[in-house]
C-alpha positions in Angstrom: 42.6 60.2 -0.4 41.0 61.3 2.6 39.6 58.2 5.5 37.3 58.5 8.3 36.7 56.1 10.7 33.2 55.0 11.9 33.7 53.9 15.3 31.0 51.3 16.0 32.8 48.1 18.2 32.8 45.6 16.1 30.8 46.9 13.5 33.8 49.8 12.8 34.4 50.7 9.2 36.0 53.5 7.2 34.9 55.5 4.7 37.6 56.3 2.0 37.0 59.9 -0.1 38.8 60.7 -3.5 39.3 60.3 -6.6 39.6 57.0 -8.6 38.4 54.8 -6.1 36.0 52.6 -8.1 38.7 51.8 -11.0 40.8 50.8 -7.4 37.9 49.1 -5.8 39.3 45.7 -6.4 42.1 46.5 -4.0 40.0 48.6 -1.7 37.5 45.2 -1.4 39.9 42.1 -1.7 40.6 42.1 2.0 37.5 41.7 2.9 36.4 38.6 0.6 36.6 34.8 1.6 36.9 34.1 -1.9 37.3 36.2 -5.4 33.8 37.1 -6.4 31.3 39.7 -5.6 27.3 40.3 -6.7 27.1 44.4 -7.2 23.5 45.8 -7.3 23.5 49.0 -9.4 20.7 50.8 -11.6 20.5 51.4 -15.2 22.2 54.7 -15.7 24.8 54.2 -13.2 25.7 50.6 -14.7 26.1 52.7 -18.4 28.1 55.4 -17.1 30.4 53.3 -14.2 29.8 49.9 -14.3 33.2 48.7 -16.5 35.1 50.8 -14.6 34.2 48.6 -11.8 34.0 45.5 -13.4 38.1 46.2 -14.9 39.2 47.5 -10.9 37.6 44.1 -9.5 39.4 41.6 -12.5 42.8 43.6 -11.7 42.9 41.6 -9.0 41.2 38.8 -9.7 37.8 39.2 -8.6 34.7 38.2 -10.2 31.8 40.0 -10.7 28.0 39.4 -11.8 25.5 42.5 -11.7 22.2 43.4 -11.5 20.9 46.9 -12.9 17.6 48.4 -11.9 15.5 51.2 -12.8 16.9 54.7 -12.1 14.9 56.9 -10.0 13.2 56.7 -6.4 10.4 54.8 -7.3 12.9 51.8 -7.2 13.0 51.6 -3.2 9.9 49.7 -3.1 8.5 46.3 -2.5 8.8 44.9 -6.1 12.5 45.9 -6.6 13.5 44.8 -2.7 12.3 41.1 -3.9 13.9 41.2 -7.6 16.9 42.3 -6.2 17.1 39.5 -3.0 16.2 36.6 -5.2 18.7 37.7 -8.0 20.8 37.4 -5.2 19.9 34.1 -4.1 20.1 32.7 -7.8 23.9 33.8 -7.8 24.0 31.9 -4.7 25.6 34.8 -2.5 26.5 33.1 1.2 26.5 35.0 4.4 30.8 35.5 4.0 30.3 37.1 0.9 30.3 41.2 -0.3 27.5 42.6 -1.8 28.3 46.2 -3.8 26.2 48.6 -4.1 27.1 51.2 -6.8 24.4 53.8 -7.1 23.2 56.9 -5.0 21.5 57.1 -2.3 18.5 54.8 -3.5 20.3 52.0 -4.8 22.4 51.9 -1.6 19.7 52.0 0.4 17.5 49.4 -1.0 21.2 47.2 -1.7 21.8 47.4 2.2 18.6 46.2 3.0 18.4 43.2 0.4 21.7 42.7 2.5 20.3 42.8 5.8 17.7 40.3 4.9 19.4 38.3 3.1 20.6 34.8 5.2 19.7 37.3 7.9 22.7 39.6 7.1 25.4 39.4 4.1 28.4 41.9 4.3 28.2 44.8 1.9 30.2 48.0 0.7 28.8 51.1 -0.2 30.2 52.8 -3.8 28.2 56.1 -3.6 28.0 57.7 -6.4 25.8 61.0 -5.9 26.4 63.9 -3.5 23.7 62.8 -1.5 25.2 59.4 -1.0 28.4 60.1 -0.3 28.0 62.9 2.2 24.6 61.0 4.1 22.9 57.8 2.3 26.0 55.4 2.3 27.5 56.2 5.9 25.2 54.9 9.4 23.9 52.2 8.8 20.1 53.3 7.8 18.9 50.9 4.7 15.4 50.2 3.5 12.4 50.9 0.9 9.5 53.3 1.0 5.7 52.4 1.9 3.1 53.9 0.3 2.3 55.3 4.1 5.5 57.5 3.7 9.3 57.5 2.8 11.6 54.8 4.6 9.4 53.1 7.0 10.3 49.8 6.1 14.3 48.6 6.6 16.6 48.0 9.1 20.1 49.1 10.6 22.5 47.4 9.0 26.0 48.6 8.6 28.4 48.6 5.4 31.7 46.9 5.6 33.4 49.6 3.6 32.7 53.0 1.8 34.4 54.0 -0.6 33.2 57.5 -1.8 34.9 58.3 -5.1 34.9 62.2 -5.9 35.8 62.0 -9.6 32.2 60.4 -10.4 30.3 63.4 -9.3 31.6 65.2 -12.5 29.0 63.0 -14.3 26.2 64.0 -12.4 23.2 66.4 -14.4 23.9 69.9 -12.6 20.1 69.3 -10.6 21.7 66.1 -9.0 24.6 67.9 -7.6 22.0 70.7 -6.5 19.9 67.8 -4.7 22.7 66.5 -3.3 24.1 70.0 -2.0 21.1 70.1 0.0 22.3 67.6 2.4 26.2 69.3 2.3 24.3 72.6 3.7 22.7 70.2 6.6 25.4 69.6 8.3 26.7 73.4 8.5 23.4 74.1 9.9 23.2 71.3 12.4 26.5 71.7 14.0 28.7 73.8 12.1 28.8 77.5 11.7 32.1 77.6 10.5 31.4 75.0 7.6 28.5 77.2 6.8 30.6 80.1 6.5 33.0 77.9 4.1 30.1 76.9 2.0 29.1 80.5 1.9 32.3 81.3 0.1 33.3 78.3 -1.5 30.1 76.5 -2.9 30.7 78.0 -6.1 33.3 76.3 -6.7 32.4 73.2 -5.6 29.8 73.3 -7.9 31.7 74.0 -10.9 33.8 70.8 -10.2 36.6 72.4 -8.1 38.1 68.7 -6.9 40.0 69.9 -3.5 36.4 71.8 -2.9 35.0 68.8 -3.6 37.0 66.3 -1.4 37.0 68.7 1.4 32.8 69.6 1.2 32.2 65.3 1.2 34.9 64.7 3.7 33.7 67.6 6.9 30.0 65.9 5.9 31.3 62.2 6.6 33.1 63.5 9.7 29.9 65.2 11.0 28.1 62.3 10.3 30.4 59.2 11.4 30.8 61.4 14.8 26.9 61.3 15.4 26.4 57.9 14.7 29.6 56.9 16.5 27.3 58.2 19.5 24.0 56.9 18.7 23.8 54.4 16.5 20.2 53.8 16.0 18.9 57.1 16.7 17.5 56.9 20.1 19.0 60.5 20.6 21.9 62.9 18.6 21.4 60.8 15.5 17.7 62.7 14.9 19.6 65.8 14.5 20.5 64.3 11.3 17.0 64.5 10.5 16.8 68.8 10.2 14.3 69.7 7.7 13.4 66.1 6.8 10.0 65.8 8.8 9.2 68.5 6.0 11.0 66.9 3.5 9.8 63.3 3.6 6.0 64.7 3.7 6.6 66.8 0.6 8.4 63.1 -1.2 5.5 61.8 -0.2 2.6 64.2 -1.6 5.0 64.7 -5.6 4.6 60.4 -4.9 8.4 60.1 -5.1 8.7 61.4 -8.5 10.7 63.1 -10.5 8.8 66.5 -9.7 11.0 66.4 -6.4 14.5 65.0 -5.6 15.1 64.3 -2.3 17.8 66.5 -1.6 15.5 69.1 -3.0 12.9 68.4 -0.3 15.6 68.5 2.1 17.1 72.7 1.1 13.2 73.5 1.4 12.9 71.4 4.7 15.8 73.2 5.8 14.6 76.6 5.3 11.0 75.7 6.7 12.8 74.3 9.9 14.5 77.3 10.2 11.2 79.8 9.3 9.3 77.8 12.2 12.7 78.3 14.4 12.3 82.1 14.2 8.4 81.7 14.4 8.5 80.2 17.4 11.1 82.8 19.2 14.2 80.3 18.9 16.5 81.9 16.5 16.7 85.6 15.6 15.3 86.4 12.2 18.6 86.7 10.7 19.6 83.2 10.3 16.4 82.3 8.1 17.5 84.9 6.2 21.3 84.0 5.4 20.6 80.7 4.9 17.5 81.4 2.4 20.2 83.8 0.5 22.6 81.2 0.5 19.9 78.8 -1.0 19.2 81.6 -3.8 22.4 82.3 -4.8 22.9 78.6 -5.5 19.8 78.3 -7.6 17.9 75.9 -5.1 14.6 75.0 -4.1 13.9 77.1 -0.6 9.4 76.6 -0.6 6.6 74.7 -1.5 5.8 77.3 -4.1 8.9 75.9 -6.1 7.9 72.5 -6.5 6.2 72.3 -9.9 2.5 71.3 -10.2 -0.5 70.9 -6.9 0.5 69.9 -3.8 -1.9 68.8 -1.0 -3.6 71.5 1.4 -1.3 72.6 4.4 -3.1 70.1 6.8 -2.8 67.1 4.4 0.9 67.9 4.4 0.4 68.0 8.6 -1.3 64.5 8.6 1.5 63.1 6.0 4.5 64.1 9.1 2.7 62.3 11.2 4.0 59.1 9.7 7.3 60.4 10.3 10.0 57.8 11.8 10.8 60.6 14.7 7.2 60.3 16.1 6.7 59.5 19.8 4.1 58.8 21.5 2.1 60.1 19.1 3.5 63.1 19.3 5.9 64.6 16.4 9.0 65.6 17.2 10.9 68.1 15.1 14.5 69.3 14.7 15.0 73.3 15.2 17.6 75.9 15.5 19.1 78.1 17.9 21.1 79.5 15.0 23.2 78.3 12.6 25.5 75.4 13.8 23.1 75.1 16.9 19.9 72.8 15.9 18.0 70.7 18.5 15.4 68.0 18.7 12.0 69.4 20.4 8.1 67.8 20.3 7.1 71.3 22.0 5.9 73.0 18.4 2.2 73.8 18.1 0.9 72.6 14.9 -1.0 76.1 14.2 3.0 77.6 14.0 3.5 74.5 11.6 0.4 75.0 9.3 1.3 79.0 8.9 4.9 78.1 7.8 3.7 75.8 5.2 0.7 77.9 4.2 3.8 81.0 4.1 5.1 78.9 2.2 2.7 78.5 -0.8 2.6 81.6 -1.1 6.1 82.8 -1.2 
């Protein structure tokens, strides 16, 4: 097992990665309870596929459990589901010294932390990620909330986790197009900050995809690293956190446009983000042509999602797409701000892009 520390004063926690951490999560979350009982917020297919594990780790030590499962899917993080989910936790009369779990992927920990935040103006809670995504981004930072019908996580607050505890083993149960999504996130951080990660993942994300667990462990761990280091610094993104953002101005737009469906998964809206970040880089004269080229190949040889051409069924005209990133969180002053790349390993946060450059890399993209 593998921990990284998220230095925050007294809002410090650490995030624990391997395997068999949720059959040991009554152990993991006894020290932090007042008294033996915990209200764990999960969805439906999660709950069929995880939720006795959990429920057996919490009895071995005592601890007892009542749970909540709600729909699967990213049309969840909304309004409806943020108030069924805070008054189920009010009828199980959760108090301000108690945990609340979330066990779930990024959604469910997103819209867990939030009930949490709200709830007697802020419970405790400990993240159990159990997708890619959420383990290497969604349940680490802090960042928890719902979507608006205005765009994708407008509405929520920071509110950090007590505990993570990131257990490898479950992503062998994930459907291949999960694991994909979740990659898409794993590939951020090379390209944000890391070359030489990038050049690991360019030889050893085969692997990791066939379920290679020391691939594995390592891949999730350098993530959590990258990002407990940038959040360590700015904790509610006034500055280095954005760069956490690269190709999600694109990203959250596109989530938008498919409604939040199952036509596109996030982290599938994040690989093509990336790659249009990285087009508009070498548009605009930042990076040499070259690095939207390896990391396109790198996309393709993985099998993923790299432009708008990808995403099954209409999508709205290039300057619909425009006017749906200006709702992004990263706007200011009314103007939009995006994160580009030097090269690979070397991205930056700029509101100097003119939005013709913008409106021919998504009309490129179309028609790729």
């Amino acid at each position: 097992m593998n921990t990284v520390h998220v230095d925050l004063g007294a809002r410090s926690y650490d995030v624990r990665i391997g395997p068999g951490l949720i059959a040991r999560a009554g152990a993991e979350i006894a020290p932090l309870l007042p008294r033996p009982r915990v209200a764990v917020l999960t969805d439906a297919t999660v709950a069929g596929l995880h939720l006795d594990t959990l429920r057996d780790g919490l009895a071995a030590e005592g601890i007892a459990m009542e749970a909540l499962a709600l729909p699967p899917g990213e049309g969840t993080k909304n309004w409806t589901h943020l108030q069924r989910a805070t008054e189920w936790l009010l009828e199980q009369k959760v108090e301000r010294r108690d945990v609340v779990i979330a066990l779930g992927g990024g959604v469910i920990g997103d819209l867990a932390g939030f009930a949490a935040a709200i709830l007697r103006r802020g419970v405790r809670f400990v993240q159990l990620p159990t997708s890619l995504l959420a383990q290497v981004d969604s349940s680490v930072g802090g960042k928890t909330g719902i979507n608006a019908a205005q765009g994708k996580n407008l509405v929520g607050a920071f509110h950090q986790p007590s505990l993570v505890l990131a257990d490898t083993s479950v992503l062998d149960t994930l459907p291949p197009r999960d694991f994909l999504a979740g990659y898409g996130e794993v590939v951020k951080y090379g390209l944000l900050g890391d070359a030489a990660f990038f050049d690991w993942l360019e030889g050893n994300a085969p692997a990791l995809a066939s379920g290679d667990p020391q691939a594995r462990l390592h891949a999730v761990t350098r993530s959590v690293q990258m990002k407990a280091e940038i959040v360590a610094r700015d904790e509610t993104e006034q500055g280095d956190r954005a760069l956490l953002n690269l190709g999600h101005t694109f990203a959250h737009a596109l989530e938008a446009a498919t409604d939040y469906g199952g036509r596109l998964l996030h982290g599938e809206a994040v690989a093509i983000g990336c790659a249009l970040a990285f087009d508009l880089s070498s548009r605009l004269g930042l990076c040499s042509q070259e690095s939207p080229v390896r990391l396109r190949a790198h996309l393709a040889a993985m099998g993923m999602s790299r432009d708008l051409s990808d995403i099954p069924g209409d999508l709205p005209a290039a300057e619909a797409l425009l006017a749906l990133m200006g709702q992004d969180k990263k706007v200011v002053d009314g103007k939009l701000r995006f994160i580009l790349a030097r090269a690979i390993g070397q991205a930056f946060v700029t509101a100097d892009v003119p939005p013709d450059a913008v409106l021919d890399v998504l009309r490129d993209s179309v028609r790729a």
